[in-house]
N, C-alpha and C positions, 0 to 999 in steps of 0.2 A: 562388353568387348574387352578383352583380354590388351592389356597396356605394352606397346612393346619395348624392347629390351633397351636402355638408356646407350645413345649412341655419340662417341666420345663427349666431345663441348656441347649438343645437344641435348635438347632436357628431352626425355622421355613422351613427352606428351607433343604432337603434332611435327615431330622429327622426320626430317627426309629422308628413304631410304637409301642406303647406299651403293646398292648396286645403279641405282639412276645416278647417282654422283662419277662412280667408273666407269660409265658411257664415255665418256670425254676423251676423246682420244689426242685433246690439244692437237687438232688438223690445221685450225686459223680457218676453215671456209666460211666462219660465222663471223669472221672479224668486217668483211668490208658490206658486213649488213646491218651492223649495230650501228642504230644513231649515236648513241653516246660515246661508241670508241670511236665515232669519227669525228665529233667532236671534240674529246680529249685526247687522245692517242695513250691512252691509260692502260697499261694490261689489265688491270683491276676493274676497270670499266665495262672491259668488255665480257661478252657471254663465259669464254673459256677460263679467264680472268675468275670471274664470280664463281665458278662453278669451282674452279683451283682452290678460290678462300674458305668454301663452303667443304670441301674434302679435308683441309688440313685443322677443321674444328670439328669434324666427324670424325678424324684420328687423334682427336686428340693434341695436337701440335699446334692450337692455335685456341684462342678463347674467343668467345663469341663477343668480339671488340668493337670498337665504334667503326673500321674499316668495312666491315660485315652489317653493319648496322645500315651504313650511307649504301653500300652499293646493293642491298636489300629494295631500299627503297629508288635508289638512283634508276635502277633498271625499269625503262618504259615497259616491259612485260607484249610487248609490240609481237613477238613469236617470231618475229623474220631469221632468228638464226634455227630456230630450230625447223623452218623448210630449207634452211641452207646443211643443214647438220646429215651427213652421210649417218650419221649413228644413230641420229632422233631423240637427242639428251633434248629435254623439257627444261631447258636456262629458266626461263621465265615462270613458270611454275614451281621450278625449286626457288629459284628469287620471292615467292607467294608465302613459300611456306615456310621460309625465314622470316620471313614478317612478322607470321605468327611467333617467331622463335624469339623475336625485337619485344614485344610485347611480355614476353616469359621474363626475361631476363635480365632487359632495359626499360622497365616500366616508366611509363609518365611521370611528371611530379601531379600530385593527385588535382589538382581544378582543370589539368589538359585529359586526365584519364576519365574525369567526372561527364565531363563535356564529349570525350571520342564516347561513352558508353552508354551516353544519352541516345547520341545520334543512333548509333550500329543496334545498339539494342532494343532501345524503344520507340525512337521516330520510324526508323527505315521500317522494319518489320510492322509497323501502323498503320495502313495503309490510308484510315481515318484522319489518325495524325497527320501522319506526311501530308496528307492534301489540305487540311486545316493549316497549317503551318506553309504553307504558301500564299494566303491569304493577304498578309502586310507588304508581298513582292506585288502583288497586282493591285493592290492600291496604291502603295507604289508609283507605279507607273500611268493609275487612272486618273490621280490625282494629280498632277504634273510634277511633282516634285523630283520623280529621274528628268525631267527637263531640266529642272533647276543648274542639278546636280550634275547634269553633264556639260552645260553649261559657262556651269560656275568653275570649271576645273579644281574643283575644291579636293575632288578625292588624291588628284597630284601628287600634294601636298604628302602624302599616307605613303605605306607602301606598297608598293606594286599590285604586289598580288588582290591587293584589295580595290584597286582603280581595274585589275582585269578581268577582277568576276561581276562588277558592276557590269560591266562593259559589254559581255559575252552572256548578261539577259535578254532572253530574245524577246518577244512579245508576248505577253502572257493570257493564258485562257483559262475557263473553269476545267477542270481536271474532266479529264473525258471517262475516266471509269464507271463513273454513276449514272454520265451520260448516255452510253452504249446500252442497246436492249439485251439482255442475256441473248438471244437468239435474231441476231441477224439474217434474213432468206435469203437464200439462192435467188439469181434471175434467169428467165430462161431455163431450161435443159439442167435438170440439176447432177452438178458431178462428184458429189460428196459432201460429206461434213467435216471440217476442222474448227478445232477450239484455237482460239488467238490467246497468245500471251501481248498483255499490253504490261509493258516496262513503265516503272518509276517514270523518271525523265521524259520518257512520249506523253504522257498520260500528264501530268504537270508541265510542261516546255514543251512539246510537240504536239498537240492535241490533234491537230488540224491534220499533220502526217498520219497517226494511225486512225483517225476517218476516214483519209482516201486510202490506205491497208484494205480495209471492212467493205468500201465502197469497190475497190480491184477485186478482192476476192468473191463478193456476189454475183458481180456482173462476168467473174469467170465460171460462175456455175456454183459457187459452194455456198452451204449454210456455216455461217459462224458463232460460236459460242465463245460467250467471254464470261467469264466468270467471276462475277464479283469479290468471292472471297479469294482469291489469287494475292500473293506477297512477293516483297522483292525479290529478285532471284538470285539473292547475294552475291554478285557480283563484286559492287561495293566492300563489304565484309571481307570479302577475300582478299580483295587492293588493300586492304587496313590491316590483313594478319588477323582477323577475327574469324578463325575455323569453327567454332563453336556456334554461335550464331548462327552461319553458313549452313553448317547441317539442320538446324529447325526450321529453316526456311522452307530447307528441299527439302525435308523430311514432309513438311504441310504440302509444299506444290506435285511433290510427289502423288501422296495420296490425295490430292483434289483434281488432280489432270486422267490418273488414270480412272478415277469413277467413272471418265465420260466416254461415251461412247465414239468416239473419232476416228479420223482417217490420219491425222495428224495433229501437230501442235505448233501454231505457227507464228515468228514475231518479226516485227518490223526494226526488232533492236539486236544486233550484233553483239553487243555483251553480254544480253539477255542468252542469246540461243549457244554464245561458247560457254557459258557458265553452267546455263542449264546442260548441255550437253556433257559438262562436267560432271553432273550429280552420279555419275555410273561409278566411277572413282573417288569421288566425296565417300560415297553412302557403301561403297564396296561391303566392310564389314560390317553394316548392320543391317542393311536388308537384304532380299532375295535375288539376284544375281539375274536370271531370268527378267523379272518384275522391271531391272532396271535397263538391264538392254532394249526390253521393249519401248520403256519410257525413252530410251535414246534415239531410237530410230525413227519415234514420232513429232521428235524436234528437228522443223526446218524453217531457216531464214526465208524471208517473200518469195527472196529470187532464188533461192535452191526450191521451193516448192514448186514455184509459176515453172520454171523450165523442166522438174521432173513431169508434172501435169500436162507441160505444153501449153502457150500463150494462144485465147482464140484473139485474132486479130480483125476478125470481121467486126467491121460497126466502129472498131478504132478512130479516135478525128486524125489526123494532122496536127503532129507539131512542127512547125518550120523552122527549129531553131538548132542551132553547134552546141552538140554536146561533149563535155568531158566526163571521166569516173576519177574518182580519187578511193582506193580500197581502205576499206577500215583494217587496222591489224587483225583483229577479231572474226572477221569474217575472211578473208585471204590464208591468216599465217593461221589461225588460230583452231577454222574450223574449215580453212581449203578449201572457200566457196570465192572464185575468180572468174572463171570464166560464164557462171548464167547471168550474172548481172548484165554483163556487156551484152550477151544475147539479148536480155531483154529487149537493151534502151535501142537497139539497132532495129526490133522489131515491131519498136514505132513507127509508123508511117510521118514521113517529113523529116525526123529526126537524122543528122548528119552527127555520128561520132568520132571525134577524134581523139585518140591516144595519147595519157600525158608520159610523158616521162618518168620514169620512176612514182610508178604509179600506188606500188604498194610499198611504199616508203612512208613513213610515222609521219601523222602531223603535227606531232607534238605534245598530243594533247591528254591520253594515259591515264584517266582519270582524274586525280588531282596534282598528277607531273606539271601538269600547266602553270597550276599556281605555286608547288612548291620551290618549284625550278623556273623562275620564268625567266632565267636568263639564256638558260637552255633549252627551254622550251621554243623561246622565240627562232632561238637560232636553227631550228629544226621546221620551224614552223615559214621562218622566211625560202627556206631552200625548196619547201612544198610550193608555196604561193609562185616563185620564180617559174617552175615548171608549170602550175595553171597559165599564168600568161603567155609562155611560149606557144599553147595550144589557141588563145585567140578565140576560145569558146565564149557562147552566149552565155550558159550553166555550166557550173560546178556540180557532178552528181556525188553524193554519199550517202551511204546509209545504218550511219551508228550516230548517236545524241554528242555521245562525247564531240567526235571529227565534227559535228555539225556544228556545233558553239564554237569550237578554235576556229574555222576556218573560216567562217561568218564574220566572227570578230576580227582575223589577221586581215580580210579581203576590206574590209570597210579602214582598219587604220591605216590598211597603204593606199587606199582611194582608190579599190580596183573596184569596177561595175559590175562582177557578176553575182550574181544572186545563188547561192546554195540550194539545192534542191535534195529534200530526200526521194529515192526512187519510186519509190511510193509515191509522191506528190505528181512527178513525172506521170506515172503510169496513172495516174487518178485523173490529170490534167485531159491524159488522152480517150478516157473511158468516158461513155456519156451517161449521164444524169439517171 
C-alpha cells in the first residue's frame, strides 16, 4: 500500500485526511451533545473544538502538542455529535486516529509502552491468553478475598481508578468460548443460519448474556455458529491509537467469518458490531472493496437482526416488570440502531416500557474514559443515573459491556435497586427452555 503524502504536523503514517477535517462548518449543533463540552464549557473540548486543533496541525500552524494530545484522548468517542452534525464530520473517529498519531510522536517512557504492547499486541489478540489471564480475577472472588477487600476499604486508601475497576467486576464465569458448541440448532421451523460473533468482554464478564444471545436466536429459528478461532475485533486497539494491530485482527476475522456460509453475523456486543462494521474503512486499501461491503452488510447487533427477521412471540412467558433502555453510543450514535431495541422490549408480553430521559446520552464509560477520567466520568455518569430514577423502572436495559460495568457499578454506590439487564438477558428471561 502506497504511504500517503505527509500532512502538515502529521506524520505520514495513519494521518487523517483532510478533506474530513473541512467538513466542519463550525455550526455549534454538536456543542449541546458533547458531554464533555458540557462539562467544561471548553471550546477545545468540544467536537468543533478538536476538529479546529486537528486542522490547524494539518496546516501546519500548530504542532502536535500536549493540547491535541489530552483532547485526543479526553474525547468519549460517544458519536452523539456526529448524529447531531448537518455535514456528518466523524469528530470521534478523527479523535481515534490522533491517537494513533499520540502514539507516533508522544511515545510512552518505555515500562508504560512495554506494558500497553503487551496487552494490545499479545494478550488482546490471544484469545487463549486473554482467557488464561482472567483466571487469578476468578479466584479472586472464589476465594473470598474480593470480600475481604471490599470490606476492608483498603483499596480507598489508593487511587481511584483502582478502587473503581475493583469495584465494577461483576461476577465471574469460565469464558464461554470453549464452552459454546461450534453449531448451535435451530428450534422449530428453521429460518436461517447466522454465525455469532462473541466479544472479549461477554465471553470473560458476561458469559451468562451471550448464552441467552445463542439460546434467543435458536428458539427464533436459526442455527448458530460460533467460531472458535474468532479474535478481538479491535475495538480496544483502536480506543489505544493502535491501527496496526486493528488491521490484523480484521484482516483474520475477515477472512474466518467470510469462509462461512451465513445469512449473517451476529453480536451481542455494541462495540463489537461498530468496530466490526468499521473494517470496510480500516481495510479499504488492502482488500477487495466488494469482499468487504459484503462483510458489512452481514454485521448486525441482536436487536437490528431480531427486528429485520421479525420477533416470533408465540410461546413468549410474561414478564411483569417496568422496563427502562439506556442506548449504548455505539450502537445509537455509532451504528444508528435506536429504534429495534425498544421494539423489541415492548414486544414482550407483561413488559411495561418507560422512556428515560436523555436516553442516548454517554454513560460515561468510553472504554477506559472511566478510569482515566473519573472525575468526569462520574459526573456524566451521575446525570445518567438521575434520569434512571426518574423513570421508577424495575430494570435498567443495555446492551454494550462497557455501559453494563459503569452503570451496574454507579446504581449500587448510589444504593439504587435496579438490577441491569442486557437485552439479551431480557429476551432470554422471556424465551422458554
Amino acid at each position: 500500500m502506497a504511504e500517503r503524502e505527509k500532512l502538515g504536523n502529521f506524520t505520514s503514517s495513519d494521518a487523517p485526511k483532510y478533506e474530513d477535517i473541512l467538513q466542519c462548518m463550525r455550526c455549534g449543533f454538536c456543542l449541546p451533545t458533547c458531554p464533555t463540552f458540557s462539562l467544561t464549557g471548553r471550546e477545545r473540548s468540544s467536537p468543533r473544538g478538536r476538529v479546529a486543533l486537528a486542522r490547524a496541525v494539518a496546516e501546519g500552524k500548530l504542532e502536535f502538542n500536549q493540547a491535541m494530545k489530552e483532547e485526543a484522548f479526553f474525547c468519549l468517542d460517544c458519536r452523539a455529535c456526529t448524529t447531531a452534525c448537518p455535514s456528518g464530520v466523524q469528530a470521534g473517529s478523527l479523535m481515534e486516529i490522533c491517537r494513533a498519531q499520540v502514539s507516533q510522536q508522544q511515545p510512552l517512557p518505555k515500562w508504560q509502552a512495554g506494558f500497553r504492547d503487551f496487552v494490545l499486541k499479545k494478550m488482546l489478540p490471544n484469545p487463549d491468553l486473554l482467557e488464561t489471564s482472567m483466571l487469578p480475577a476468578r479466584l479472586y472472588q472464589q476465594l473470598g478475598i474480593q470480600w475481604l477487600v471490599r470490606h476492608s476499604k483498603l483499596l480507598k486508601l489508593g487511587p481511584k481508578w483502582i478502587d473503581k475497576a475493583e469495584g465494577m467486576m461483576p461476577e465471574l464465569h469460565q469464558p464461554l468460548r470453549q464452552q459454546l458448541p461450534e453449531l448451535s440448532p435451530a428450534k422449530g421451523e428453521k429460518r436461517g443460519t447466522v454465525a455469532f460473533f462473541l466479544g472479549c468482554v461477554m465471553t470473560l464478564m458476561y458469559a451468562e448474556v451471550s448464552r441467552q444471545t445463542v439460546k434467543v436466536l435458536n428458539h427464533q429459528g436459526f442455527d448458530v455458529i460460533t467460531p472458535k478461532a474468532q479474535k478481538c475485533c479491535g475495538a480496544p486497539h483502536m480506543t489505544e491509537g493502535d491501527r496496526d494491530t486493528t488491521r490484523q485482527l480484521a484482516k483474520h476475522n475477515l477472512d474466518l467469518f467470510m469462509d462461512l456460509e451465513v445469512d449473517a453475523i451476529v453480536t451481542d456486543c455494541a462495540g463489537c458490531g461498530a468496530a466490526l462494521k468499521e473494517y470496510e474503512e480500516l481495510l479499504a486499501e488492502r482488500e477487495d472493496h466488494q469482499r468487504l461491503e459484503v462483510f458489512h452488510s452481514k454485521i448486525k447487533d441482536i436487536s437490528e437482526f431480531l427486528a429485520e427477521t421479525g420477533l416470533r412471540t408465540e410461546g413468549l412467558k410474561a414478564i411483569n416488570k417496568v422496563v427502562t433502555y439506556h442506548e449504548p453510543c455505539h450502537l445509537c450514535h455509532a451504528q444508528g440502531i435506536s429504534k429495534q431495541p425498544r421494539d423489541l422490549i415492548k414486544a414482550i408480553p407483561g413488559v411495561e416500557f418507560r422512556e428515560m430521559k436523555e436516553a442516548n446520552w454517554c454513560c460515561g464509560s468510553a472504554a477506559t474514559f472511566s478510569l482515566k477520567f473519573t472525575e468526569a466520568s462520574q459526573k456524566i455518569l451521575d446525570r445518567k443515573l438521575n434520569n434512571v430514577a426518574e423513570t421508577e423502572a424495575d430494570v435498567l436495559i443495555t446492551s454494550n459491556p462497557g455501559c453494563h460495568l459503569q452503570l451496574a457499578w454507579g446504581l449500587r454506590e448510589a444504593d439504587m435497586t435496579q438490577p441491569v439487564q442486557h437485552l439479551s438477558e431480557l429476551l432470554g428471561e422471556a424465551t422458554p427452555d
